[in-house]
C-alpha positions as CSV (number, residue, x, y, z in Angstrom):
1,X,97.2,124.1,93.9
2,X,95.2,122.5,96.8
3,X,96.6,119.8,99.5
4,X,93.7,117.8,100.6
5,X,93.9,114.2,101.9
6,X,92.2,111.2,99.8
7,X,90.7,109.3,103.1
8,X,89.9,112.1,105.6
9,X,87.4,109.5,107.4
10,X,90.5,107.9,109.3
11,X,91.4,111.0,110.7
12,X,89.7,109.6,113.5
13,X,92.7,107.5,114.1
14,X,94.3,110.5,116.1
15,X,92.1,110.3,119.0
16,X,94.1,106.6,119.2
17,X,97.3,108.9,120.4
18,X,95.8,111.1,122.8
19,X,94.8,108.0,124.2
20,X,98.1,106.5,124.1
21,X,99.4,109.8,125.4
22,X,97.3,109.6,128.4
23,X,98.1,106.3,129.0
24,X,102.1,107.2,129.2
25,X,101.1,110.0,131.2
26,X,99.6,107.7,133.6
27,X,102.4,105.1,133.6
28,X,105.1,107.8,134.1
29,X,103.1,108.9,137.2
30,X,102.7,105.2,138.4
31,X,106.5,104.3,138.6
32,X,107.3,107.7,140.5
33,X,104.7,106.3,143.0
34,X,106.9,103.0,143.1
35,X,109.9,104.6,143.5
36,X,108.8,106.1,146.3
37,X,107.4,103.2,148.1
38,X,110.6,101.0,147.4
39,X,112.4,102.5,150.4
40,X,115.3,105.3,150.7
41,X,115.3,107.9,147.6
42,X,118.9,108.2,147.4
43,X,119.8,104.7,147.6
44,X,117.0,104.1,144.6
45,X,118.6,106.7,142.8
46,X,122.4,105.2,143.2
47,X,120.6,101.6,142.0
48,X,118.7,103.2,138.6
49,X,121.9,105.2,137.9
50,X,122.4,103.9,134.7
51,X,119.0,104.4,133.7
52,X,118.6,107.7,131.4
53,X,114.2,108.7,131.8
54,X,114.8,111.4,128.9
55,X,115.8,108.8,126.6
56,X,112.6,106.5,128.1
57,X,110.8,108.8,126.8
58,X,112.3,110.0,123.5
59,X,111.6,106.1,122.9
60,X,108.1,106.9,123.5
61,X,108.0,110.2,121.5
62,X,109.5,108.3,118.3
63,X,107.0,105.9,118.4
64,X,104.4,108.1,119.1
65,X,105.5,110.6,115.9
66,X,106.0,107.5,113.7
67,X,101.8,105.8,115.0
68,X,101.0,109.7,113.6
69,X,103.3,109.6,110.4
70,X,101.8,106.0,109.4
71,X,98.2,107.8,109.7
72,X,98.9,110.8,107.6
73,X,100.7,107.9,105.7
74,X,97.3,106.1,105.2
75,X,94.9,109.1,104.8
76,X,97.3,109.6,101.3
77,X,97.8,113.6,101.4
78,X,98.3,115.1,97.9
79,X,98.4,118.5,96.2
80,X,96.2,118.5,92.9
81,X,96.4,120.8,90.1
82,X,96.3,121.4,86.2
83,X,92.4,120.9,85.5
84,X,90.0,121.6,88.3
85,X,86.9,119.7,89.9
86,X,84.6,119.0,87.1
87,X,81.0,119.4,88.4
88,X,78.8,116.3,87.1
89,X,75.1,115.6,86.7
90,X,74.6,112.3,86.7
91,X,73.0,108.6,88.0
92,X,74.9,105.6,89.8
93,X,74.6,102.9,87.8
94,X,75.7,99.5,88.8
95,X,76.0,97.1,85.8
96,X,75.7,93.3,87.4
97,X,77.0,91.2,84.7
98,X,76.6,87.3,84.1
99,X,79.9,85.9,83.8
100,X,78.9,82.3,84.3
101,X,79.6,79.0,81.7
102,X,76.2,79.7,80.1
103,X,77.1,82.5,79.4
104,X,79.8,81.4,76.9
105,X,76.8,79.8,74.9
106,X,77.0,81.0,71.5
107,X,73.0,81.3,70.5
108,X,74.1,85.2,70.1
109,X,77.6,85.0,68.1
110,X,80.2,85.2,68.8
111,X,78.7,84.9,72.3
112,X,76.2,85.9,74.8
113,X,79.3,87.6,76.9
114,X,81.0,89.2,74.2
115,X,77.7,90.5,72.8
116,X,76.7,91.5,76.9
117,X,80.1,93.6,76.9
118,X,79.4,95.7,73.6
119,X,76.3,96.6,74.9
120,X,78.2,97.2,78.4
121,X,80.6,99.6,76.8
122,X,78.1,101.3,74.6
123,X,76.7,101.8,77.5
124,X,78.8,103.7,78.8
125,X,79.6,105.8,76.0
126,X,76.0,106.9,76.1
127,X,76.1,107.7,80.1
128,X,79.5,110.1,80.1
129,X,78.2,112.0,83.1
130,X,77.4,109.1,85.4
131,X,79.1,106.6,88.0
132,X,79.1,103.1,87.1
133,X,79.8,100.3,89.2
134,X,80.5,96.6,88.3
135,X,79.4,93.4,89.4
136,X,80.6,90.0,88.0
137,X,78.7,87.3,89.2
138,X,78.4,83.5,89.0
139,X,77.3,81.2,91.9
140,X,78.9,84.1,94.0
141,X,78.9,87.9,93.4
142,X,82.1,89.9,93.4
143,X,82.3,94.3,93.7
144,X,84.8,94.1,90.9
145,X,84.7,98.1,90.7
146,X,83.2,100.3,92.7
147,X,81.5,103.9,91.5
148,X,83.8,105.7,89.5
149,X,83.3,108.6,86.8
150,X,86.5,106.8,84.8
151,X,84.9,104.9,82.5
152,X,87.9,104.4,80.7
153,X,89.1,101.9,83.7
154,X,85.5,100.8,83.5
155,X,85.9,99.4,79.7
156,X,88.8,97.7,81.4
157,X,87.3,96.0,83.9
158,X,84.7,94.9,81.4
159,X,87.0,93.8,78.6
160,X,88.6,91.0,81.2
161,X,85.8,89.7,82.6
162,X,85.0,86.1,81.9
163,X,84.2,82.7,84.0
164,X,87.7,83.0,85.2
165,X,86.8,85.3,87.3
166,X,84.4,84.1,89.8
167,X,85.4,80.2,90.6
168,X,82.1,79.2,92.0
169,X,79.7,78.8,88.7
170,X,75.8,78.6,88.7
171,X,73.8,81.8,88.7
172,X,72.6,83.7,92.0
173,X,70.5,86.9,90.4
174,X,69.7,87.6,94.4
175,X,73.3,87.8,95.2
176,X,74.2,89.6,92.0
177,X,71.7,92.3,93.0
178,X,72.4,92.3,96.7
179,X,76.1,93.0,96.2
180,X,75.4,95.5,93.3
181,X,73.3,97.9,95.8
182,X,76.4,98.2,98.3
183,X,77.9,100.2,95.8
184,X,75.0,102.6,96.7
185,X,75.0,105.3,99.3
186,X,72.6,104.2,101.5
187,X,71.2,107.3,102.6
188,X,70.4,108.3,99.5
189,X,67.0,107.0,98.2
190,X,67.2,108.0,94.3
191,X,69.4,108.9,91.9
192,X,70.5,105.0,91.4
193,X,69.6,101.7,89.6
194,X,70.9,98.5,88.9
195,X,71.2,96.7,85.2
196,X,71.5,93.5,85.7
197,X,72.4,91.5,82.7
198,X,71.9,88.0,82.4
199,X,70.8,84.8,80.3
200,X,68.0,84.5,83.8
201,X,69.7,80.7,84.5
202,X,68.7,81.3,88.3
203,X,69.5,79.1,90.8
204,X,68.5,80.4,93.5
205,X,64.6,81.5,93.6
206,X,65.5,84.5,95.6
207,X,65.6,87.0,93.3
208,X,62.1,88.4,93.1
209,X,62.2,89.2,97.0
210,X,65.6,90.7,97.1
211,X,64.6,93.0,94.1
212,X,61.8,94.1,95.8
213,X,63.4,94.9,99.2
214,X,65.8,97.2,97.1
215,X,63.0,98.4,95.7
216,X,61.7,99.9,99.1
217,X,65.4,101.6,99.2
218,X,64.8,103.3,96.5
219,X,66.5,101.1,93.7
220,X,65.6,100.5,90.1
221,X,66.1,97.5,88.7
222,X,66.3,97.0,84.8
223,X,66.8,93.5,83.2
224,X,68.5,92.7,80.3
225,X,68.0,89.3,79.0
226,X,70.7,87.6,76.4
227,X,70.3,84.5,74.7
228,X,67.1,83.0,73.1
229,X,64.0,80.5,73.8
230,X,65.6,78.1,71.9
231,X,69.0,77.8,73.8
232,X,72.8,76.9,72.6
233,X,74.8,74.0,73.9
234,X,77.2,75.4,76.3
235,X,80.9,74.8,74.8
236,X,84.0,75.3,77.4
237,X,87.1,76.2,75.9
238,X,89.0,73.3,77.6
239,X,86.3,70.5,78.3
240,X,84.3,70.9,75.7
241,X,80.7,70.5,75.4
242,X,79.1,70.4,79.1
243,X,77.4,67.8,80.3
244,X,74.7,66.8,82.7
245,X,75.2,63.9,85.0
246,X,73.7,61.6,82.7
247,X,76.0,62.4,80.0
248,X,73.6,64.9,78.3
249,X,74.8,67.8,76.4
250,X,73.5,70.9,78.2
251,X,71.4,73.4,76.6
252,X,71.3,76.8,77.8
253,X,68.1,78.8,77.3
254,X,67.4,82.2,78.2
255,X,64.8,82.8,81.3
256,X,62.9,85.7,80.6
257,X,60.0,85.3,83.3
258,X,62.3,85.6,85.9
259,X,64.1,89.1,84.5
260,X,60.9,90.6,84.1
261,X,59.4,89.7,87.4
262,X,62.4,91.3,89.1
263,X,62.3,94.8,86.7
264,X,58.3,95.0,87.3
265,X,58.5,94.3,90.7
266,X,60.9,97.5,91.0
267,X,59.7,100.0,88.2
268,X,62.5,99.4,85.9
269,X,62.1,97.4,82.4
270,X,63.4,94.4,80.8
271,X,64.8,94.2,77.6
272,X,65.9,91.2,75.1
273,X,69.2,92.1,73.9
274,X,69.1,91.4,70.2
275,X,70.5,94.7,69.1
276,X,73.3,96.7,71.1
277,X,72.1,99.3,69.4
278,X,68.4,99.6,70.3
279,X,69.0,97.9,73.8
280,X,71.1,100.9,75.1
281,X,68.3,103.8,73.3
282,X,65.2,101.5,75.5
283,X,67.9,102.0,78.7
284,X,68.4,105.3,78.1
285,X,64.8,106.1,77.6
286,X,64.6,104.4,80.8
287,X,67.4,106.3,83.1
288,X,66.1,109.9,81.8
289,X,63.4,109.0,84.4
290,X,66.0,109.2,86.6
291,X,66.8,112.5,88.4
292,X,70.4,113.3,88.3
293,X,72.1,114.8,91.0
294,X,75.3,116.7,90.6
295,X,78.9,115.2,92.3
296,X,82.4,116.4,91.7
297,X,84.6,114.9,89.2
298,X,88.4,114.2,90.0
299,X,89.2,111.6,87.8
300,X,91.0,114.4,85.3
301,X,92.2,116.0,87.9
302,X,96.4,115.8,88.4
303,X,96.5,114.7,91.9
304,X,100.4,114.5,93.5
305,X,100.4,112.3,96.1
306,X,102.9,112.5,99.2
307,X,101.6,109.3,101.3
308,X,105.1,107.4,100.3
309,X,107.3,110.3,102.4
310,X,105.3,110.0,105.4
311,X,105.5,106.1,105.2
312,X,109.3,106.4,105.1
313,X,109.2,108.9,108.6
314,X,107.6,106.5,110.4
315,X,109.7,103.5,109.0
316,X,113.0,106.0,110.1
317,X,111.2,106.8,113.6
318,X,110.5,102.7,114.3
319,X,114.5,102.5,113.0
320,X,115.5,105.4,115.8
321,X,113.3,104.7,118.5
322,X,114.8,100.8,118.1
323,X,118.2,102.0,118.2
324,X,117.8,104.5,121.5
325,X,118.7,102.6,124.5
326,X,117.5,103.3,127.9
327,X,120.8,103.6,129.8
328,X,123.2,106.6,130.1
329,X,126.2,106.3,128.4
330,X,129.3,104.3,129.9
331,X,131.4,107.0,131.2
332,X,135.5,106.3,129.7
């Protein structure tokens, strides 16, 4: 068995009460200085008789122990055991998946997003030693996961997406791909790509520059379109067919200039998803370019975590330090 912590990063949060420790210091040292300067010590003394300083500062102690209790709290210690760190050799991918209305169009039965999500999950199935990401994305572009090695919890994610969840519709490809490479680590400048899947509605026109600024960090961007040419009526399941302003059924059609400007313009490769199947073997092909790198694996590891004991100390020491008065007890 090992005790680490989950979020060592904020143990940086304990400088915060040597600070705070100094600044008592300093405060105790001020009011002796006032005292002093108020006049005669003994008469002081008689006036702040009923004043206890040890249980001033066991006030100060409580609240000090429960500021560090609510940070151990928050940095989530835990023992792990059973199986141990599983060392990996794998790519980050983040999949940025179309979840707007057009997507819904049924040109590719039962639907372009239903047919997007088998090829998602196959995916992954395919990719067992990488990190995946995911990205829904409509007008606006949500981290819906961030990496992980679970890709059970992946399929999840995948399995609920839908319109429902991004409220502003349309399709930003620029903010899709933005948000998708702040699942990166930026320091590292391979090892990662982005498959963006989409029926290339764009409506936007920033997509081609934002894919090639990620290029220059290192990104590789590979396109999958869905749909066809000849377009589907988009069909909502409570409106109905949609309709333009002019009362015009809407036609969806799939943009493939626009997908394969962005994957040339970063060395990765577009692909017409027609056939889950064959899609994921022309990824695949793709990602073996792809150095891995190796990473450790927790996600089967049994990890006990203690954060909910610390949590309750400093609730208890807020409690006692509330219930501590300053004043000496009343003599009977």
């Amino acid at each position: 068995m090992k005790f680490s912590f989950e979020h060592k990063e904020l143990s940086g949060l304990f400088i915060c009460i040597a600070v705070l420790i100094l600044l008592f210091s300093a405060f105790l040292h001020w009011k002796k200085k006032v005292k002093k300067r108020i006049g005669d010590e003994q008469l002081v003394n008689v006036l702040i008789a009923g004043y206890s300083p040890r249980r001033f500062n066991l006030k100060y102690i409580l609240l000090f122990a429960a500021f560090a209790a609510g940070i151990i709290a928050a940095m989530n210690p835990g023992q792990t055991d059973g199986v141990d760190k599983l060392q990996r050799k794998g790519i980050d991918i983040a999949v940025a998946l179309d979840v707007s209305k057009s997507m819904l169009a049924a040109d590719m039965p039962p639907n372009r997003l239903e047919r997007a999500k088998q090829f998602v999950n196959r995916l992954l199935d395919e990719r067992p030693d990488d990190r995946v990401a995911l990205i829904l994305f409509a007008g606006k572009a949500y981290m819906q996961m961030p990496l992980t090695t679970d890709h059970g919890a992946a399929k999840l994610f995948v399995l609920s997406a839908g319109p429902d969840a991004v409220p502003q519709q349309g399709t930003v490809l620029g903010d899709a791909m933005e948000i998708s490479s702040r699942a990166f680590n930026p320091t590292d400048k391979r090892f990662k790509t982005i498959i963006l899947i989409s029926d290339g509605e764009d409506h936007d026109n920033s997509a081609v520059k934002t894919a090639k600024d990620l290029a220059e960090q290192g990104i590789m961007i590979n396109t999958v379109g869905i749909g066809t040419t000849e377009g589907s009526v988009i069909t909502d399941p409570v409106t109905g067919e949609k309709k333009d302003e002019s009362g015009n059924t809407v036609v969806s059609k799939l943009n493939e200039s626009v997908l394969k400007e962005v994957a040339a313009g970063t060395n990765g490769i577009y692909i017409n998803l027609q056939n889950s199947s064959e899609a994921v073997v022309l990824v695949k092909r793709q990602l073996s370019q792809i150095e891995g790198k190796a990473f450790n694996d927790i996600s089967q590891m049994n990890f006990r975590t203690f954060f909910m004991w610390f949590a309750a100390a400093m609730f208890v020491l807020l409690l006692a330090e509330n219930f501590v008065p300053e004043r000496k007890k009343a003599l009977a």
